[in-house]
C-alpha positions in Angstrom: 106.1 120.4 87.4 107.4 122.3 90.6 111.1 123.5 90.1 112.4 124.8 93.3 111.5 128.1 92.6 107.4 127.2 91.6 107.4 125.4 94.3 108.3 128.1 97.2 105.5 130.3 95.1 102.9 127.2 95.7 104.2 127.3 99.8 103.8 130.7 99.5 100.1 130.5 98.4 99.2 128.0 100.9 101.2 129.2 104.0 98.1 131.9 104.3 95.0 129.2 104.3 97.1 126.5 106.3 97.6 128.8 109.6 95.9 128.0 113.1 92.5 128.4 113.8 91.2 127.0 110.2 88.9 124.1 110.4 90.9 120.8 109.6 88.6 120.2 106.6 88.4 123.2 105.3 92.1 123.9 105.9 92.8 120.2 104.0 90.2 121.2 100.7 92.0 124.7 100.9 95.5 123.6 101.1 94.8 121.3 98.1 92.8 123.8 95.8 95.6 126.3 96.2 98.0 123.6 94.1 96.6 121.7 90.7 97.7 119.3 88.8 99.4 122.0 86.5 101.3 123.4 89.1 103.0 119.9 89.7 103.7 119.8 86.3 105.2 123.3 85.5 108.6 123.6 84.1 110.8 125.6 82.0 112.0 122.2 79.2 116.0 121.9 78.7 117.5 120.4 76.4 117.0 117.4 73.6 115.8 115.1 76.3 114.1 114.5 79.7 115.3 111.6 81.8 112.3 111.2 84.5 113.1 108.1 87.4 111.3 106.6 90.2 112.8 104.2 92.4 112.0 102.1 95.6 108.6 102.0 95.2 107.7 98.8 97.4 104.9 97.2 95.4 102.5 100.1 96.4 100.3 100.4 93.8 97.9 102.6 95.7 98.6 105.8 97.9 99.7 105.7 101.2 101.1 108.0 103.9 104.9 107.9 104.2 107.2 110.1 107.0 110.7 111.1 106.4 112.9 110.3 109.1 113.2 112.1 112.1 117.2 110.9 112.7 119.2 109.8 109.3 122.7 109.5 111.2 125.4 109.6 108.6 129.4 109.3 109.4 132.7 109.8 108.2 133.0 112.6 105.8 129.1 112.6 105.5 128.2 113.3 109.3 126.0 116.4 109.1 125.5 116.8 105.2 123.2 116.0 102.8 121.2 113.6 102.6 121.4 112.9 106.7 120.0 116.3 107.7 116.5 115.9 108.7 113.2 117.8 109.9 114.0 121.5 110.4 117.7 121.7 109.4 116.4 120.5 105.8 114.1 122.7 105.7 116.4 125.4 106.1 119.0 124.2 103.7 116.8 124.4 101.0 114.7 127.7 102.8 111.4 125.7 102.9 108.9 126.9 104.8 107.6 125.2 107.4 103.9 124.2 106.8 104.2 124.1 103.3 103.2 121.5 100.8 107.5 120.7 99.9 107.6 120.9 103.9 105.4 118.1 104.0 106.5 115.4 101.6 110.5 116.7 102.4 110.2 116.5 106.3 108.7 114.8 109.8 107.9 117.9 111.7 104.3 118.3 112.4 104.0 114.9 110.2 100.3 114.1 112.0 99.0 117.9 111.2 100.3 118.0 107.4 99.6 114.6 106.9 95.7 116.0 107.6 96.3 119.0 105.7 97.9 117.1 102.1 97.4 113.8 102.1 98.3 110.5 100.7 100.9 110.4 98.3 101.8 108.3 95.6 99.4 105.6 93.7 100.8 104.6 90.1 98.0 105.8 88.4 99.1 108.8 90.0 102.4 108.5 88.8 100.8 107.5 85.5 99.2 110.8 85.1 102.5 112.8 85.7 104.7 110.5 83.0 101.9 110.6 80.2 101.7 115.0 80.2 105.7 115.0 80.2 105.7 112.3 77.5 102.7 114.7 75.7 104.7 118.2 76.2 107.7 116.8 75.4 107.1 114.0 72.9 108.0 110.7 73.6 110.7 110.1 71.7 112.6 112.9 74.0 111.6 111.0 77.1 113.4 107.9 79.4 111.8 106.3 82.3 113.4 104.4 84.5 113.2 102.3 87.6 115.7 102.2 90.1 114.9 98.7 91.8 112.9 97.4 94.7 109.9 97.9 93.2 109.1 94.1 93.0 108.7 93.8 96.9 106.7 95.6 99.5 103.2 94.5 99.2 100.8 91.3 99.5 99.9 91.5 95.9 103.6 91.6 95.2 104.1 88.8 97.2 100.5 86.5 95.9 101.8 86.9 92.5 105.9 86.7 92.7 106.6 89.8 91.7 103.6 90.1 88.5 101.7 92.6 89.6 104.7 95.4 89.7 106.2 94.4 86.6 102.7 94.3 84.8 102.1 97.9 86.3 105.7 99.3 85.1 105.2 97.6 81.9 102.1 99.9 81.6 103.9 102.9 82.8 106.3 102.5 79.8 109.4 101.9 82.5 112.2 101.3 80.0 114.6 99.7 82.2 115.4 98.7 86.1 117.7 97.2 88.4 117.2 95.3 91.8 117.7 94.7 95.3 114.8 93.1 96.8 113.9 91.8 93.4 116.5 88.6 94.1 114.7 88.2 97.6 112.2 86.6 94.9 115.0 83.7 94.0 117.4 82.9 91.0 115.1 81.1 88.8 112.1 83.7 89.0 114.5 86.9 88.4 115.7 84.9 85.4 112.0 84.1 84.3 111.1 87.6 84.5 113.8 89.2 83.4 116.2 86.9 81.2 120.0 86.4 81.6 122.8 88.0 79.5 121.1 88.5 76.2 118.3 86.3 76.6 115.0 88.4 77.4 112.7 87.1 80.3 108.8 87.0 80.1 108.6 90.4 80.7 109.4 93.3 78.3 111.7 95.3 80.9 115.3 95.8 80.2 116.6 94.6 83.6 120.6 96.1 83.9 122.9 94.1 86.7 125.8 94.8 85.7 127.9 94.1 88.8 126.1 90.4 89.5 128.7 87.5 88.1 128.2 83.7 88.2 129.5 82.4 90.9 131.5 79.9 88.7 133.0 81.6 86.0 132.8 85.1 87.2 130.7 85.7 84.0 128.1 88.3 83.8 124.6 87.1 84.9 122.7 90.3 83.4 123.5 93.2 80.7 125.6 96.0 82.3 124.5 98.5 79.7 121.9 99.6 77.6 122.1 101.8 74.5 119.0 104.4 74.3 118.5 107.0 71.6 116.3 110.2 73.0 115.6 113.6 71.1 118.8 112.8 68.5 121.0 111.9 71.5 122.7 108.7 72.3 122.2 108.0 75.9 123.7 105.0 77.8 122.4 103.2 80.9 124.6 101.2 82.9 122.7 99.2 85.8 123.9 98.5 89.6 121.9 96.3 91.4 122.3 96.5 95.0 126.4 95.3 95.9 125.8 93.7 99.0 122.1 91.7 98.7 123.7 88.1 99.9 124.7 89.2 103.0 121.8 91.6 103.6 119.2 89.2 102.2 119.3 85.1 102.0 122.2 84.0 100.1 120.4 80.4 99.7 118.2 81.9 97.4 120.6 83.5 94.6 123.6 80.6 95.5 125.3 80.6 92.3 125.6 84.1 91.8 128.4 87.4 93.1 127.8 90.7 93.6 129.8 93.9 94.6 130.1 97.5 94.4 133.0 96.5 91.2 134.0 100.0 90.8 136.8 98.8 88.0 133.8 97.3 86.2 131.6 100.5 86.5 134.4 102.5 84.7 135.2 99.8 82.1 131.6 100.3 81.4 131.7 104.3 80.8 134.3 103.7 79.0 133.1 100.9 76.9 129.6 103.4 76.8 131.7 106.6 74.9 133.7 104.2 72.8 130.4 103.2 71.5 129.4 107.1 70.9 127.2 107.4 73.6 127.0 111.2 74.4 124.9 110.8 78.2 125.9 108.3 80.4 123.6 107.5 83.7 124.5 105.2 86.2 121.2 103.6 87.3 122.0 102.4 90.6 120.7 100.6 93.7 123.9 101.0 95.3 122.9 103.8 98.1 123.5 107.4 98.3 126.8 107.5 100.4 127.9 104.7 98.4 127.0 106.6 94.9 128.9 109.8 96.1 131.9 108.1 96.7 131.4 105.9 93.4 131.2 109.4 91.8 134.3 110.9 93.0 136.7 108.2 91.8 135.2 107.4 88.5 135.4 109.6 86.0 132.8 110.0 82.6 129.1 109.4 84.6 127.1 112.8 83.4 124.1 111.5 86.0 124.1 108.8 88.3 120.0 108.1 89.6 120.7 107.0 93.2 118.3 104.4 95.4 118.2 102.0 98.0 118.7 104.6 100.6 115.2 106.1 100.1 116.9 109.9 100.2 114.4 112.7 98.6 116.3 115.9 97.6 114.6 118.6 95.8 118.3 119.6 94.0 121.1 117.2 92.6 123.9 117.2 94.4 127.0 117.7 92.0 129.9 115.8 92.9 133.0 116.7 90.2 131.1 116.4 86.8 128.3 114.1 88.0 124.8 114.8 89.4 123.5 112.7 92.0 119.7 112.5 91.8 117.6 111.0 94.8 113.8 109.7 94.0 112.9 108.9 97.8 110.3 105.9 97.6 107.1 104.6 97.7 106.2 106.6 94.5 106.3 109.7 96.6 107.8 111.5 94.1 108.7 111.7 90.3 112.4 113.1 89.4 112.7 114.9 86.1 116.2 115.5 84.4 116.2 117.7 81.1 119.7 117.6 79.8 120.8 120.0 76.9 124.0 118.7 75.1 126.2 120.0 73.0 129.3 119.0 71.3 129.1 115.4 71.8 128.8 116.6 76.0 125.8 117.7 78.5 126.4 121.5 78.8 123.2 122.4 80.8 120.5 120.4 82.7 117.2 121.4 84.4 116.0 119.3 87.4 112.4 118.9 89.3 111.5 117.0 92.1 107.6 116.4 91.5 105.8 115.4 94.5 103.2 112.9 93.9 100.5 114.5 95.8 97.5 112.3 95.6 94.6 114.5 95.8 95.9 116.8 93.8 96.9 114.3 90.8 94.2 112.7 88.9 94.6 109.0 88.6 95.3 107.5 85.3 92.0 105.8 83.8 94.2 103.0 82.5 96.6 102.7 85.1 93.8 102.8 88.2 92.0 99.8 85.8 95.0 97.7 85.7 95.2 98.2 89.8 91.9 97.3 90.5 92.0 94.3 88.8 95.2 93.2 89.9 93.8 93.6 93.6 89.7 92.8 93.1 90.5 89.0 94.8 91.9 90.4 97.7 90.4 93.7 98.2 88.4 92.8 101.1 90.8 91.1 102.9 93.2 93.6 102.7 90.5 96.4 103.8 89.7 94.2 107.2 90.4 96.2 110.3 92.7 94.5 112.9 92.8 97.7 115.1 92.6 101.4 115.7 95.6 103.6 116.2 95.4 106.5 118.5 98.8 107.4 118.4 101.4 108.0 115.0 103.0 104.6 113.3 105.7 105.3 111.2 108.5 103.0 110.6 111.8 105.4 108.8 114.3 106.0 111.5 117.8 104.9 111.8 117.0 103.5 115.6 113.4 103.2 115.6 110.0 103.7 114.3 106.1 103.1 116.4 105.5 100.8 113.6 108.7 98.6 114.4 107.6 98.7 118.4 104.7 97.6 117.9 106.4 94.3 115.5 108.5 93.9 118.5 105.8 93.7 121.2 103.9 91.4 119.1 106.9 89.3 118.7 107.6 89.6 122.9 103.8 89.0 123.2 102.7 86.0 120.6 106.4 83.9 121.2 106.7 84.6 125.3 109.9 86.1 124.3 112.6 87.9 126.8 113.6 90.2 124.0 112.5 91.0 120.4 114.8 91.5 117.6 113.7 93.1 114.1 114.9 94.5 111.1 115.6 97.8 110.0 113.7 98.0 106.6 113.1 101.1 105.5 109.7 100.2 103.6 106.3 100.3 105.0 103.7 102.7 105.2 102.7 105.5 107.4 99.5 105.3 109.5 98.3 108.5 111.0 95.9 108.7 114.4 92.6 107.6 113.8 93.4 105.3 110.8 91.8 101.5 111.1 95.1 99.2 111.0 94.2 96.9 108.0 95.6 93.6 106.9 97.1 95.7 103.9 99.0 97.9 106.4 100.7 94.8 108.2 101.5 93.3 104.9 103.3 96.8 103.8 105.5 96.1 106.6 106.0 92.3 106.6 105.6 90.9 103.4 108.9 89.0 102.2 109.7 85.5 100.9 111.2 84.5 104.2 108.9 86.0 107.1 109.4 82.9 109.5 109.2 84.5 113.1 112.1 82.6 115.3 112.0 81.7 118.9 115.2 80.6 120.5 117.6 81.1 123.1 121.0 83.6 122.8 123.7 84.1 124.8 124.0 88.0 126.0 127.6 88.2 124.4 125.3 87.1 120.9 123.1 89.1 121.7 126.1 92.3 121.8 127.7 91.3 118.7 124.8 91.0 116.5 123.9 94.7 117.3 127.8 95.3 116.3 127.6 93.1 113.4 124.7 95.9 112.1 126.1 99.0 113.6 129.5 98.4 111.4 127.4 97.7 108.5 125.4 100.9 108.8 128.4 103.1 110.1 131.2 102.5 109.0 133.2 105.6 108.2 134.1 104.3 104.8 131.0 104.2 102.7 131.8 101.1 100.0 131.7 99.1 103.7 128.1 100.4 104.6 124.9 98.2 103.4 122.3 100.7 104.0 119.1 100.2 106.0 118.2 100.9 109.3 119.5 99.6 112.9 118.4 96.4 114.3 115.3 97.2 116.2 114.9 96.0 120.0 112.5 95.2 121.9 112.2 94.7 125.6 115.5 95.7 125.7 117.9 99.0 125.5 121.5 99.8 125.1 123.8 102.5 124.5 125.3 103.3 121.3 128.6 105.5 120.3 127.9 105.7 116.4 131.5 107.3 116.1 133.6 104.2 117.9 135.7 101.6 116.1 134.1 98.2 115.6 133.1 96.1 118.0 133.0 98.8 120.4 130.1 101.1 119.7 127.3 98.5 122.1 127.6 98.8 125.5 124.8 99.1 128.4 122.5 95.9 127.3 119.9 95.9 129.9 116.2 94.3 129.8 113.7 97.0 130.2 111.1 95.3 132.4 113.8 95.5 135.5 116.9 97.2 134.2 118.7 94.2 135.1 122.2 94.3 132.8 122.0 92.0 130.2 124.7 89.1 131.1 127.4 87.8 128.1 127.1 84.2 129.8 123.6 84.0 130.2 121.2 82.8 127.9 117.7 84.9 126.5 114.5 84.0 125.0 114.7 86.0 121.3 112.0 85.8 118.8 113.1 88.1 115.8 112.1 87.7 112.0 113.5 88.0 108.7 116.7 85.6 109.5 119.0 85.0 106.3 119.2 81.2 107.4 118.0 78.8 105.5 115.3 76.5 106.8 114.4 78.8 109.9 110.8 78.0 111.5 108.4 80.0 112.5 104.9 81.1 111.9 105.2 84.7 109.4 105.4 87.6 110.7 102.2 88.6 109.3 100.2 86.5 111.6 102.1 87.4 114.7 101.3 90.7 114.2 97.5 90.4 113.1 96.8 87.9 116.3 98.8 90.3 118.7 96.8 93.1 117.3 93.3 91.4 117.3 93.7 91.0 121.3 94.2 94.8 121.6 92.2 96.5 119.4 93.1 100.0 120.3 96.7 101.2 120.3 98.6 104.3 121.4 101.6 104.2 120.3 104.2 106.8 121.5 108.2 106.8 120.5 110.3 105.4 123.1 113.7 106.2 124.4 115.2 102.3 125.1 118.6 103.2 122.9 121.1 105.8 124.0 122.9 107.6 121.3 126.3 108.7 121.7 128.6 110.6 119.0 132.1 111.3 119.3 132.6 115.5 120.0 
């Protein structure tokens, strides 16, 4: 496994045979034979025991291509730190060099050239691979693998099957327990199929840890908070945070009888419940979001580790926040995090933390694993390989304003519903396709595929129009963090406005004009929207999915380029 210091070695080997003037194939085959599979792997063991976690994976059983953001705005006390640094400035905070393998899977910059040079990353039988050698150098009674949530969503397979395919793959990984987010998206009854209520198991053989969903009702607990693991001699508890705010970002008609929260009282009564009971490491496995985590961190007291997601951050270091360590995975099974902790005295005193990147070529895939794949996806495979298009240009979708992936939703939306303007969500799943690449049903399906994917057509008022890009703005930026409820902005389309991230709500929006003839956007007059993904029950539409495939069958060829329609202002 790379540590931070292998790694820089590996970027130091390939920096030489990844310069200009190297063929592009011969540049890709070098760039890969300079790393193997045992340089991933390498790493100096810590310890009684090695934590290792994976989180927001998206259904993506196979590798993909996946850019890091080029703008990650944070605010508040986390304006300009960790994790919302991007591109170069990482790369300097962690003196990366640019072009290098960590480069690559850390950063955007030259995303189209290193994409060439590396890559697809990810694939569980990928990840497969890296789990079983740990579990072999270690043993696997030193070893815990967990899964930080929304892995049940993301893909068509996920979606065909309710969730099955993912939960028969992390089954097979050995995942030993989860949380959720997207999961719910799914609804009550089949969460509680696969996963059981409060001491009652589920059909599948995950330990699924919730500890801050109540019934609605009684303001019971739904799910186990905690579970009680024994690793290397050492008594390690897990306490599980699904995501606090999925009924207002996702439909509350589907979970209706059930609360959730960030519960911070809760979270402590569970630490402390967690030592009474002797354990010696206690890990917060949460879906809560990084901002929201470090915050979580500095007011509650006893967490040794807490394994962050939702937010999709990918740090190569923890970042230590009082006593705890925050860990970020990133997603899409791009990487693997491995925690050795050494404890003494009833207390961790020492811990030893990599940040594998799950390089696919470079990774052999799992015999077992890559079997279970294939045959979960045999009855599709074909569909899911037809080409709709071409791309001549990047489509990427991570951004916090916008993404060529999420223009192109939006002029299909403007296009196939003879809409005005185009409204769409700011998920932060969804592949990467690079210029070149057919675009396949599989790829639209990356990007689309939820249990409510009805695409609207209606009519707004401008003034609507204003305060549902405020309504989103507060929820991404507001300066307090237990406010914020992660994703991206709302994206737009054949529209633009100005934003002042830094202003007080209902203030930030201002400029609304169409883009067509930079005509103002008028509060009294009504708009033809089309948009997708709407929390109401009972919207109508045709899914998203088929939008997108008949806009794209009419074109053919795309060339996509990033676009400047939204203004960002920040106070000083």
């Amino acid at each position: 496994m790379l540590t931070r210091r292998s790694f820089l070695q590996v970027v130091a080997a390939t920096a030489v045979i990844t310069g200009l003037g190297t063929g592009r194939g011969l540049r890709r085959a070098a760039a890969q034979a300079a790393i193997r599979q045992e340089d991933l792997l390498r790493f100096s063991s810590k310890g009684q025991l090695t934590i290792l976690h994976m989180a927001d994976t998206h259904a993506q059983l196979k590798p993909l291509y996946y850019r890091e953001p080029s703008v990650n705005l944070g605010v508040g006390n986390a304006r300009g730190r960790l994790p919302h640094i991007t591109g170069t400035e990482l790369l300097n905070a962690f003196q990366i060099r640019e072009a290098s393998a960590e480069a690559y899977m850390l950063s955007c910059d030259d995303y189209e050239a290193m994409a060439r040079t590396y890559g697809r990353v990810g694939g569980l039988d990928r990840m497969a691979t890296l789990i079983k050698a740990i579990r072999a150098e270690r043993g696997a009674e030193r070893v815990l693998l967990l899964d930080g949530g929304d892995a049940l969503q993301g893909s068509f397979t996920a979606l065909a099957t309710r969730g099955s395919d993912m939960v028969n793959a992390l089954e097979a990984l050995g995942v030993e327990a989860t949380t959720g987010h997207w999961e719910f998206t799914l609804g009550a009854d089949r969460v509680v199929e696969l996963f059981g209520e409060l001491d009652r198991p589920g059909a599948s053989s995950l330990i699924f840890l919730a500890g801050n969903v109540r019934d609605g009702e009684f303001a019971e607990p739904v799910f186990n908070s905690t579970h009680l693991f024994e690793r290397g001699g050492i008594a390690v508890a897990v306490i599980g945070q699904a995501f606090p705010y999925t009924p207002i970002a996702n439909p509350r008609w589907m979970i209706p009888n059930w609360s959730f929260g960030i519960r911070e009282a809760d979270v402590r009564r569970s630490v402390t419940e967690a030592r009474r009971q002797g354990a010696q490491v206690v890990v917060l496995l949460s879906h809560n979001g990084f901002d929201v985590d470090a915050k979580l961190a500095s007011r509650v007291e006893g967490i040794d580790v807490i394994l962050t997601a939702h937010t999709h951050d990918a740090l190569p270091q923890p970042m230590r926040i009082g006593s705890t360590l925050l860990v970020a995975s990133g997603s899409h099974g791009k990487f693997l995090s491995r925690l050795d902790v050494e404890v003494e005295n009833g207390r961790v005193r020492d811990v030893a933390y990599g940040l594998i990147p799950v390089l696919a070529d470079v990774v052999n895939p799992d015999p077992e694993i890559a079997a279970l794949i294939a045959g979960i996806r045999e009855a599709d495979e074909v569909m899911l390989g037809t080409e709709l298009a071409r791309t001549e240009g990047l489509l990427y979708r991570r951004g916090t304003f916008a993404g060529t992936l999420d223009d192109l939703i939006c002029d299909a939306l403007l296009a196939e519903r003879d809409a005005e303007i185009a409204l769409s969500p700011g998920f932060r799943w969804g592949g990467t396709l690079i210029p070149g690449q057919a675009v396949t049903w599989e790829d639209i399906y990356n990007a689309t595929a939820i249990t409510y994917p009805a695409a609207y057509r209606s009519t707004m008022k401008g003034e609507r129009i204003k305060l549902i890009l405020e309504d989103v703005a507060d929820n991404l930026f507001n300066p307090d963090p237990y406010y914020q409820q992660g994703g991206d902005m709302v994206r737009v389309g054949g529209m633009g406005y100005t934003i002042n991230v830094d202003a007080p709500i209902g203030s930030r929006i201002d400029n609304l004009h169409l883009l067509g003839s930079g005509a103002p956007i008028e509060a009294a007059k009504e708009y033809v929207v089309a948009g997708w993904a709407s929390v109401n029950q009972g919207t109508e539409g045709p899914p998203i999915w088929e939008i997108v495939g008949s806009y794209l069958k009419e074109r053919q060829v795309l060339s996509p380029q990033p676009r400047k329609s939204v203004k960002i202002v920040r106070a000083g």
